[in-house]
OpenMM code with the backbone's topology and positions (N, CA, C; nanometers):
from openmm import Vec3, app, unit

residues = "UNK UNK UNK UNK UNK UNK UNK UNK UNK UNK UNK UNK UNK UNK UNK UNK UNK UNK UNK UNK UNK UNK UNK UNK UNK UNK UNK UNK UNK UNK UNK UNK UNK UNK UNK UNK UNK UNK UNK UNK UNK UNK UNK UNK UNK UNK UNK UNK UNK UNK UNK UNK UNK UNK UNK UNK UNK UNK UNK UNK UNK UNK UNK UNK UNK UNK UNK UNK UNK UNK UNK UNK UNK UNK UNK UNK UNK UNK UNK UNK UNK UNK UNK UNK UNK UNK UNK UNK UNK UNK UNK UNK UNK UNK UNK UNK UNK UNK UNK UNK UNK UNK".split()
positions = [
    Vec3(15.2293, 14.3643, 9.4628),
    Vec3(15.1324, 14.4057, 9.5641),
    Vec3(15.1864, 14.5304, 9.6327),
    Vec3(15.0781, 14.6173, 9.6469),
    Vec3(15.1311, 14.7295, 9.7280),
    Vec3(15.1876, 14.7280, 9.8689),
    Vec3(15.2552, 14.8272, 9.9143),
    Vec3(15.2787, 14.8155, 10.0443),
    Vec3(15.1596, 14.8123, 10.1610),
    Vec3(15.0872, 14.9512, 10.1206),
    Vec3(14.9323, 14.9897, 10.2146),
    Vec3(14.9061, 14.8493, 10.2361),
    Vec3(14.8637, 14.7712, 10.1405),
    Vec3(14.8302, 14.6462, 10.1858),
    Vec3(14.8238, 14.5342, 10.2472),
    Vec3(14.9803, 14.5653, 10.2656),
    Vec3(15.0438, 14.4202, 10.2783),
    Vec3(15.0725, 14.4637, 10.4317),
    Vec3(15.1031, 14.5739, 10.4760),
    Vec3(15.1632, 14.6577, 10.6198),
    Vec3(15.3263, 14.6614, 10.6422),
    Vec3(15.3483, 14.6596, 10.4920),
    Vec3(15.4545, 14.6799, 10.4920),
    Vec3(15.5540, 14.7898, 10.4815),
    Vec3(15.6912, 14.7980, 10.5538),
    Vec3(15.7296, 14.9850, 10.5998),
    Vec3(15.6872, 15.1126, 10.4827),
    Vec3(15.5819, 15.0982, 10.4183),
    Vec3(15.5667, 15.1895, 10.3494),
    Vec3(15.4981, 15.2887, 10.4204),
    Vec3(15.4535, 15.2811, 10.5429),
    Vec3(15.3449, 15.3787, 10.5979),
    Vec3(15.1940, 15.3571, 10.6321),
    Vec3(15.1517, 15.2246, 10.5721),
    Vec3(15.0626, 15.1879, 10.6422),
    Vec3(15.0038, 15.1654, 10.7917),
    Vec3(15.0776, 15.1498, 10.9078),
    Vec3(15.1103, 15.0872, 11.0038),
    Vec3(15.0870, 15.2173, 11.0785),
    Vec3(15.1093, 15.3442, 11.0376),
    Vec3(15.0466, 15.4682, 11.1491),
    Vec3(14.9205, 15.4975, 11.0924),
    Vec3(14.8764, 15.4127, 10.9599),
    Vec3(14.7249, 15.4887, 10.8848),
    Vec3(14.6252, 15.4379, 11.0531),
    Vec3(14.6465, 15.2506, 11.0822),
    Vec3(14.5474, 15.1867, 11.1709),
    Vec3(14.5238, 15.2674, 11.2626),
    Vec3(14.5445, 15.3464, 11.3527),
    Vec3(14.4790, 15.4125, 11.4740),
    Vec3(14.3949, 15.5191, 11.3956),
    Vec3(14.4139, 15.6093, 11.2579),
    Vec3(14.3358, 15.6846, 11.2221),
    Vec3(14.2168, 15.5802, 11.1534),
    Vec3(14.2416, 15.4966, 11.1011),
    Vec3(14.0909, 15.3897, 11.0864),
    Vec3(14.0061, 15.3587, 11.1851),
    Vec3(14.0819, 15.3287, 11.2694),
    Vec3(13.9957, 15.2728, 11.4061),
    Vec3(13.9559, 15.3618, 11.4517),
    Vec3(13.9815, 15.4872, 11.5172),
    Vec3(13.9505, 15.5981, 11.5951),
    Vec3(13.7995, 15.6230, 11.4254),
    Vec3(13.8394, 15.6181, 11.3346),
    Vec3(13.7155, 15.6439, 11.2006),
    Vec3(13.5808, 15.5374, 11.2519),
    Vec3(13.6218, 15.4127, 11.2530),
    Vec3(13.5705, 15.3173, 11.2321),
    Vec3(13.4374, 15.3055, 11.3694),
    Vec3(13.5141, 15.3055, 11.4845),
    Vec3(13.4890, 15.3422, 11.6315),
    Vec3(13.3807, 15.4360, 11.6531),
    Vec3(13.4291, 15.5674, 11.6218),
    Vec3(13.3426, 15.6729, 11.5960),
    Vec3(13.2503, 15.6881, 11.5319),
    Vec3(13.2528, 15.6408, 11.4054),
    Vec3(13.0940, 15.6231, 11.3220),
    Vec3(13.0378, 15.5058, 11.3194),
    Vec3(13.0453, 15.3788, 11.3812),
    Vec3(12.9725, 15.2928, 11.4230),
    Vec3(12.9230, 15.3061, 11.5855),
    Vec3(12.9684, 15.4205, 11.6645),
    Vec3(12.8988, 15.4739, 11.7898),
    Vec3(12.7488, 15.5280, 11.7799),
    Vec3(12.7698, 15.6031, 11.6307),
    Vec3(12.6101, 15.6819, 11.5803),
    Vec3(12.5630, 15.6213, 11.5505),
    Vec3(12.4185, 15.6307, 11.5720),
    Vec3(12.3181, 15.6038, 11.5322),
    Vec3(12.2777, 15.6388, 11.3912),
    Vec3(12.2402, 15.6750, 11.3153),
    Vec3(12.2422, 15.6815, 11.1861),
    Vec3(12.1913, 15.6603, 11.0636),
    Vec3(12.0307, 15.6531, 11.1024),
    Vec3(11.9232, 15.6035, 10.9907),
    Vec3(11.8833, 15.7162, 10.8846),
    Vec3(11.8384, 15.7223, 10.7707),
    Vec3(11.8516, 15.8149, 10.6536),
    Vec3(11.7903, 15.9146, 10.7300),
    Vec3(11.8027, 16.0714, 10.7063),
    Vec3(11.7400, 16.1707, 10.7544),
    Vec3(11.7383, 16.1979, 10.9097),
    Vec3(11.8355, 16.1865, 10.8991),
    Vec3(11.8433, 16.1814, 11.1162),
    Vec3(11.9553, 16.2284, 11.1320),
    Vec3(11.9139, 16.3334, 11.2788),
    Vec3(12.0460, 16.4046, 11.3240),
    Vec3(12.1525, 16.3178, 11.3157),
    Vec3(12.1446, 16.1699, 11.3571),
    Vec3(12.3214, 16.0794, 11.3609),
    Vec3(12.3466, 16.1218, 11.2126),
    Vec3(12.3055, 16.0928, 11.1230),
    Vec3(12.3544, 16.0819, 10.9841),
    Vec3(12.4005, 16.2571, 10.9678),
    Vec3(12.2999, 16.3969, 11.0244),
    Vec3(12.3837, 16.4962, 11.0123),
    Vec3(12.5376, 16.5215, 11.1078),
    Vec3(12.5309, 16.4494, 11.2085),
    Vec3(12.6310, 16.4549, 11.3186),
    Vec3(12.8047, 16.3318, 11.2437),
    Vec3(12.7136, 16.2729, 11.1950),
    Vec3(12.8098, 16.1878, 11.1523),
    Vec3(12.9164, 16.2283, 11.0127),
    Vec3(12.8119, 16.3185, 10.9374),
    Vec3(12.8849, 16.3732, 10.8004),
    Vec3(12.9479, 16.5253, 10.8566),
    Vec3(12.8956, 16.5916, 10.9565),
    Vec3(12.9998, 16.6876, 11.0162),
    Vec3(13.1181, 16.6483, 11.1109),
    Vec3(13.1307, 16.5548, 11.1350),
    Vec3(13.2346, 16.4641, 11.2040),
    Vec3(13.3202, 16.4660, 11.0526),
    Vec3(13.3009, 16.3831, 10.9817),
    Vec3(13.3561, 16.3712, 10.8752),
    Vec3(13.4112, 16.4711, 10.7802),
    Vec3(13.3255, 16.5714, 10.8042),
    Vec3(13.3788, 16.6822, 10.7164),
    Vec3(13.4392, 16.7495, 10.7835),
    Vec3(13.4632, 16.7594, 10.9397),
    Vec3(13.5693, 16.8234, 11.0001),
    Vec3(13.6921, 16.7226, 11.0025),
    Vec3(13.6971, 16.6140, 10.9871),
    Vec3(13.8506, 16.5271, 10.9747),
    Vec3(13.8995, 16.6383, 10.8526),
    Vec3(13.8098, 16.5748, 10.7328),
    Vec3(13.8485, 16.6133, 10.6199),
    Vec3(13.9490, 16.7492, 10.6088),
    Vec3(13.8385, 16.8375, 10.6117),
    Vec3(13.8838, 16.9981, 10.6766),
    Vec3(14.0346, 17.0150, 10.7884),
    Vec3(14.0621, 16.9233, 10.8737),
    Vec3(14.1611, 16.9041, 10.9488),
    Vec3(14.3098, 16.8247, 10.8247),
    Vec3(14.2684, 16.7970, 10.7356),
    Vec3(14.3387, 16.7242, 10.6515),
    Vec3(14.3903, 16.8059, 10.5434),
    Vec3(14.2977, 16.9397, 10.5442),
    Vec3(14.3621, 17.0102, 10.4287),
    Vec3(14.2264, 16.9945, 10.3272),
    Vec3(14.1266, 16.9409, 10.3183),
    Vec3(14.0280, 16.9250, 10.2303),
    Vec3(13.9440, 17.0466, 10.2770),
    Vec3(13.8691, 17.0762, 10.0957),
    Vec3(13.7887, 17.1973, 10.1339),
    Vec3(13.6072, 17.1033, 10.1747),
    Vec3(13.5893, 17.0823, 10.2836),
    Vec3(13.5124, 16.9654, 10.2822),
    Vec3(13.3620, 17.0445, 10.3747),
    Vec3(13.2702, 17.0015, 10.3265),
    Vec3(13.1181, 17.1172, 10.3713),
    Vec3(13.0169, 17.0411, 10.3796),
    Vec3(12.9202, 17.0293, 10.4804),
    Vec3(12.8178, 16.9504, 10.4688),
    Vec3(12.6751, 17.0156, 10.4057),
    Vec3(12.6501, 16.9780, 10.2907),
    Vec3(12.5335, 17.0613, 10.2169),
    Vec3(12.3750, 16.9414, 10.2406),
    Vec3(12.2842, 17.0467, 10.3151),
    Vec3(12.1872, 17.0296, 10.3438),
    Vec3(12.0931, 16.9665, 10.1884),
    Vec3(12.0150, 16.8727, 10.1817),
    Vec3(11.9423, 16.7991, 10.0514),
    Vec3(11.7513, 16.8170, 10.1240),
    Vec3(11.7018, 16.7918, 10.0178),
    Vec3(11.6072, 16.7236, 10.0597),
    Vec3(11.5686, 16.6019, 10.0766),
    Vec3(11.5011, 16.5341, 10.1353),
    Vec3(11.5243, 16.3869, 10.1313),
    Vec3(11.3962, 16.3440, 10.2525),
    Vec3(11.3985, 16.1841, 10.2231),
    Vec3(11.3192, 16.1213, 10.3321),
    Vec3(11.3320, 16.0561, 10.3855),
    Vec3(11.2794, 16.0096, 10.5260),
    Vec3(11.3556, 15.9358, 10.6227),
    Vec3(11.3295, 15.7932, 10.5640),
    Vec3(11.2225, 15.7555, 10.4723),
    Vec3(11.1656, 15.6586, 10.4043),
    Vec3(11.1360, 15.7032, 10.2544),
    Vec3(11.1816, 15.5638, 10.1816),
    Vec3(11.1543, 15.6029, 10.0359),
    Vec3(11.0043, 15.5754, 10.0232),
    Vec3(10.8843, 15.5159, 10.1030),
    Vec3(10.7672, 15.4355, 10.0907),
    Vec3(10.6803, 15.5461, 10.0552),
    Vec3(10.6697, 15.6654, 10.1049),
    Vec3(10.5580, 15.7626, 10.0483),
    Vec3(10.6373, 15.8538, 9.8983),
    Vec3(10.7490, 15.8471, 9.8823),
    Vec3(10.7213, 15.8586, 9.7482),
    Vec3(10.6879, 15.8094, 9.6923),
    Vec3(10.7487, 15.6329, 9.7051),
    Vec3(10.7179, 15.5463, 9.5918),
    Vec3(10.5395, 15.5192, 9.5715),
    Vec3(10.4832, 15.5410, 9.6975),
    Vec3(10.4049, 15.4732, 9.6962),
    Vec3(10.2866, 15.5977, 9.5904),
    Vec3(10.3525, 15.7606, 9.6003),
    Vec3(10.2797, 15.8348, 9.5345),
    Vec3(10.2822, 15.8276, 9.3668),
    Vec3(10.4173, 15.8068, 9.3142),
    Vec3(10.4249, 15.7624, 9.1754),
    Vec3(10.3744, 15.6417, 9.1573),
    Vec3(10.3328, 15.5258, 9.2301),
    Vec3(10.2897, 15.4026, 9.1948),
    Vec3(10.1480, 15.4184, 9.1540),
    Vec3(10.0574, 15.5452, 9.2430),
    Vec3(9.9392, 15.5634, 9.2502),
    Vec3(9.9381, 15.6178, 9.1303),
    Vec3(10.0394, 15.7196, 9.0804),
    Vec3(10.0543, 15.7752, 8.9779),
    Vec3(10.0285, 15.7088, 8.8210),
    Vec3(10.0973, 15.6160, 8.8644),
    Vec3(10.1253, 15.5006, 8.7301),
    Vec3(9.9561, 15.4271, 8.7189),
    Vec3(9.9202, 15.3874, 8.8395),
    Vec3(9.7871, 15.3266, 8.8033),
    Vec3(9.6653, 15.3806, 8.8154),
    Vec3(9.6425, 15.5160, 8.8139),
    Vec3(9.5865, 15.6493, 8.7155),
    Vec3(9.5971, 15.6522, 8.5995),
    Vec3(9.7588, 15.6184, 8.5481),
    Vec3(9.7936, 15.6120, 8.4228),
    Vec3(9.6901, 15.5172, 8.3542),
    Vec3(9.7259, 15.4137, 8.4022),
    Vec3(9.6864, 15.2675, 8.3647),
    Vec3(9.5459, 15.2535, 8.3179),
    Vec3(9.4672, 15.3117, 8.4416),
    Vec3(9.3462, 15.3136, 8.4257),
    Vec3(9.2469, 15.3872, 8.3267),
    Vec3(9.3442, 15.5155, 8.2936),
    Vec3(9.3021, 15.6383, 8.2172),
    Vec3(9.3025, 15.5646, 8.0814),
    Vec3(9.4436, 15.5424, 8.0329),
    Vec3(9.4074, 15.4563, 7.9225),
    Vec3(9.3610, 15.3514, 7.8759),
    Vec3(9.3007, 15.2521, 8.0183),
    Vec3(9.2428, 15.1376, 7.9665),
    Vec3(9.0570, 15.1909, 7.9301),
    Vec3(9.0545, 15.3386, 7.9884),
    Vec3(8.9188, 15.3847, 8.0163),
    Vec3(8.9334, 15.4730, 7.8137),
    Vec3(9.0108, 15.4470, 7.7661),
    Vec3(9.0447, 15.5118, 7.6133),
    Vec3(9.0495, 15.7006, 7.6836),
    Vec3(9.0769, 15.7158, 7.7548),
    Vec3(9.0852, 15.8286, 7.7757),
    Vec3(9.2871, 15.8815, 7.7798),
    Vec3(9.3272, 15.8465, 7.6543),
    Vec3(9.4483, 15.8770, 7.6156),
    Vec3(9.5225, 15.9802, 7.6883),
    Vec3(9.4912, 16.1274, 7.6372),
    Vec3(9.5299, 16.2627, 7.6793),
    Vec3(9.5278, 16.2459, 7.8082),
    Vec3(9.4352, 16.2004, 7.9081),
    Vec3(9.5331, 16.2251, 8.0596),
    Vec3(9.5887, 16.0962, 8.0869),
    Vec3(9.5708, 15.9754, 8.0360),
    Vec3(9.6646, 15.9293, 8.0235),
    Vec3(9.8668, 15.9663, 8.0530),
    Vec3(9.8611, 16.0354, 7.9490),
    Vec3(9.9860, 16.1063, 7.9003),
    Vec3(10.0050, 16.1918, 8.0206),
    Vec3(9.9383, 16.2482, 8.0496),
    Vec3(9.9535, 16.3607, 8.1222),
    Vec3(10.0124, 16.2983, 8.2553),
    Vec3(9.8989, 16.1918, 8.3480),
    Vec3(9.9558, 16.1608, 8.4342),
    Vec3(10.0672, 16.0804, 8.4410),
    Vec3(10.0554, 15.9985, 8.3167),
    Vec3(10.2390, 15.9320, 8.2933),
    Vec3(10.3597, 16.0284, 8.3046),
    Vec3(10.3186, 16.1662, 8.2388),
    Vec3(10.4672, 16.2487, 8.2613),
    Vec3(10.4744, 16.2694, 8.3993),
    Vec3(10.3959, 16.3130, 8.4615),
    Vec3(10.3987, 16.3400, 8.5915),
    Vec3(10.4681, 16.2833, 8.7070),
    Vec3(10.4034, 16.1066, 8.6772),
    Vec3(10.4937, 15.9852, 8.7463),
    Vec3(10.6117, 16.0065, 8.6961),
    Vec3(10.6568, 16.0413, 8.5756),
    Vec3(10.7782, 15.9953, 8.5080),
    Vec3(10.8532, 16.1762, 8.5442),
    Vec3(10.8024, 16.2432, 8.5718),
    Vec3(10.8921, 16.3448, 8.6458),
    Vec3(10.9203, 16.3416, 8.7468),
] * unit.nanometer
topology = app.Topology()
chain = topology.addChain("A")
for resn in residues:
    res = topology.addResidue(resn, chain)
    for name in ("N", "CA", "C"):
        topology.addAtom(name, app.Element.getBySymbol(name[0]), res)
């Protein structure tokens, strides 16, 4: 068994105040997908990092605060699909299947 683990004199034992002061700090934010906590919280993080010697950067995504209006637009997608070909109308069929499926 390793030392880290066990808290034994290998050096584990000065890591705990940098966990806790981690731990402390990002369970203070708030932090739901797409929300300033979640940007405040990964520039927190990427400045430890950066303080550590890491080349560490927070890169902006696109994204949503909810997965429900995508899903819910490819679902509509799919049963267009569905319908197209139960109507024998194949070709958009296909068409709107790639679409969902892109």
């Amino acid at each position: 068994m390793s030392g880290a683990t066990t808290g034994s004199a290998t050096g584990s034992a000065p890591a705990e105040p940098l966990l806790r002061d981690t731990i402390e700090t990002l369970a203070a934010i708030e932090r739901p997908s797409n929300s300033e906590g979640e940007r405040q919280a990964a520039e927190w993080i990427a400045a430890k990092l950066a303080d550590l010697g890491a080349d560490a950067r927070v890169e902006e995504e696109l994204s949503f605060s909810s997965f429900a209006r995508p899903m819910a637009a490819l679902s509509a997608l799919g049963v267009a699909a569905g319908l197209a070909a139960a109507k024998r109308k194949r070709g958009l069929a296909a068409v709107v299947g790639v679409a969902a499926a892109a």
